[in-house]
VEXSE-5638 format. One record per residue (C-alpha): residue in three letters; chain; x, y, z. Coordinates in steps of 0.001 Angstrom, whole numbers. Layout:
<atoms>
<atom res="ALA" chain="A" east="X" north="Y" up="Z"/>
...
</atoms>
This chain:
<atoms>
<atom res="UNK" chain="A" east="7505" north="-36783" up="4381"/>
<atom res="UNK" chain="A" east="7260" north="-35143" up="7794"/>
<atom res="UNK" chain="A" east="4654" north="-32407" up="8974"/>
<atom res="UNK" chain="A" east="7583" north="-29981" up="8920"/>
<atom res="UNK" chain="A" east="9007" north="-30845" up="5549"/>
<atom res="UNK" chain="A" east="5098" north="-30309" up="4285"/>
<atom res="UNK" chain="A" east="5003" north="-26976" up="5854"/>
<atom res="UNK" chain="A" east="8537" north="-26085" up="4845"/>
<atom res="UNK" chain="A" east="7444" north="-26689" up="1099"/>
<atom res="UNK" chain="A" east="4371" north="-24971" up="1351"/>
<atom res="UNK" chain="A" east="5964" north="-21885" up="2429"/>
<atom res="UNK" chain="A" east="8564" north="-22159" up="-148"/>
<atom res="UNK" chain="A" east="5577" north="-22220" up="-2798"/>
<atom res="UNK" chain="A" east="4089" north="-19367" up="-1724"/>
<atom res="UNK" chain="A" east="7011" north="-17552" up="-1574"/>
<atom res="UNK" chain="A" east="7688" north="-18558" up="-5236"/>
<atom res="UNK" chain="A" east="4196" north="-17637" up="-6371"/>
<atom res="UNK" chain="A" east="4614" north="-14090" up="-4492"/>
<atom res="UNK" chain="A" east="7978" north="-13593" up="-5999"/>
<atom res="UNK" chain="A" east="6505" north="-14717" up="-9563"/>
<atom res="UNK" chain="A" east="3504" north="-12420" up="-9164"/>
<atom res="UNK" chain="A" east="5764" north="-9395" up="-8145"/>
<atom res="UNK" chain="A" east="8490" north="-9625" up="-10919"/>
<atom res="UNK" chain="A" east="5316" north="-9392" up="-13310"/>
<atom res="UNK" chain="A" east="4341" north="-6625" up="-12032"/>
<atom res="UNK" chain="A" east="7200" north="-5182" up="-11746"/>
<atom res="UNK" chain="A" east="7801" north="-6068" up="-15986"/>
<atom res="UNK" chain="A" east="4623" north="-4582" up="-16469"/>
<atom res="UNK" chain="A" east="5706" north="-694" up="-14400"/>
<atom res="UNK" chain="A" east="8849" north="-956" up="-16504"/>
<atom res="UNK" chain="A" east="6992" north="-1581" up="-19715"/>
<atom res="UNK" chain="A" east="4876" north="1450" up="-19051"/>
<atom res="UNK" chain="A" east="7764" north="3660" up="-18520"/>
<atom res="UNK" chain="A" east="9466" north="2232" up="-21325"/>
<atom res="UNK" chain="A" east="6673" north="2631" up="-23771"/>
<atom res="UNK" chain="A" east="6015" north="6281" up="-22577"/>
<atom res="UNK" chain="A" east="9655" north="6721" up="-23138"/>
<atom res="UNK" chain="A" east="9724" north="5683" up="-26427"/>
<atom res="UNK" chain="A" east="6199" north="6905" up="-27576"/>
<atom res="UNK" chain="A" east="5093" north="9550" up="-25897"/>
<atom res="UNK" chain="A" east="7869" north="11062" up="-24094"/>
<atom res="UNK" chain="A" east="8979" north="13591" up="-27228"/>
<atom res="UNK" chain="A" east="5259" north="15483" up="-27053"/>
<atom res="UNK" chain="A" east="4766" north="15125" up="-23575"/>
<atom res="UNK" chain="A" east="1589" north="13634" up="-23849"/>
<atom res="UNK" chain="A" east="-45" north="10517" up="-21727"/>
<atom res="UNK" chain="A" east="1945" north="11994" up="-18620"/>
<atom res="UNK" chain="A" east="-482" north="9877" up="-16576"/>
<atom res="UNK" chain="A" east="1748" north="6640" up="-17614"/>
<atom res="UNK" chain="A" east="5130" north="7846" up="-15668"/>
<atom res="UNK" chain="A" east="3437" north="7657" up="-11908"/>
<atom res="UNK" chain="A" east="1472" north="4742" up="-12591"/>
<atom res="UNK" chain="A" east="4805" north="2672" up="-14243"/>
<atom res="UNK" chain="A" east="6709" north="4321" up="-11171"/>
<atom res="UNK" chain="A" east="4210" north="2961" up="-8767"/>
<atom res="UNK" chain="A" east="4043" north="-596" up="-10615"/>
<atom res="UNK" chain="A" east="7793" north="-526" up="-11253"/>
<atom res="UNK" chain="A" east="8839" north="384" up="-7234"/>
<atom res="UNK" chain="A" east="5773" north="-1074" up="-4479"/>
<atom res="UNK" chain="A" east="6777" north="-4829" up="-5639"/>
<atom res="UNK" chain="A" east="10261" north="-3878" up="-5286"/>
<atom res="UNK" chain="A" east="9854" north="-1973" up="-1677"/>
<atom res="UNK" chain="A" east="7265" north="-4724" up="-141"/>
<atom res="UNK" chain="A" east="10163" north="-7650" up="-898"/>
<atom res="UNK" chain="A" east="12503" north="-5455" up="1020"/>
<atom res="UNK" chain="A" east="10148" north="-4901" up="3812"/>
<atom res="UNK" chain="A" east="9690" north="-8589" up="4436"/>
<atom res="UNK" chain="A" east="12958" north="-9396" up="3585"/>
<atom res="UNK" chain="A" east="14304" north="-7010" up="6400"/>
<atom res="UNK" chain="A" east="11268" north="-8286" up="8761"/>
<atom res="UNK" chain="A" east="12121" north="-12025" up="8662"/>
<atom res="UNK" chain="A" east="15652" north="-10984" up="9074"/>
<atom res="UNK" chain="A" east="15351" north="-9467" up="12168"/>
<atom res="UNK" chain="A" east="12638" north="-11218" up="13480"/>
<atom res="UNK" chain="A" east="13581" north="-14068" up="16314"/>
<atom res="UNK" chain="A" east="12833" north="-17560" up="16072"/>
<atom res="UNK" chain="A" east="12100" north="-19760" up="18310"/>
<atom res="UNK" chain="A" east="13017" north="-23915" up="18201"/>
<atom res="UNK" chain="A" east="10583" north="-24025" up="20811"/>
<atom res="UNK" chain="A" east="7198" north="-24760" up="20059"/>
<atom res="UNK" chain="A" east="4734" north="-23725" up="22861"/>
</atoms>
């Protein structure tokens, strides 16, 4: 196995690991809404769960997109200096 091929399937890991790490976060934000839905939503009580599931639910989602859209548009070159 090449130096590249290393690389190449170290990157891949960590982008697994980062992807695995972020869909459990974002399981926990929707469990928080979802349990303040179902348990507290009728009294209007625990109002402190619906921004913190929001927030745990939506910055996973938005920081995927970010560097989704930043290693789309960023160039590459074949060239190594």
């Amino acid at each position: 196995m090449g130096s590249s091929e290393k690389e190449t399937k170290a990157k891949t890991m960590k982008g697994l690991i980062a992807f695995c790490g972020s869909f459990l976060i974002t399981m926990v934000g929707g469990f928080v809404l979802l349990l303040w839905e179902i348990k507290y939503h009728p009294s209007n009580s625990q109002l402190w769960m619906v921004p913190f599931g929001l927030i745990m639910f939506l910055t996973p989602v938005l920081a995927c997109l970010a560097v989704f859209i930043s290693d789309a548009f960023t160039p590459t070159n074949s060239q190594h200096a």
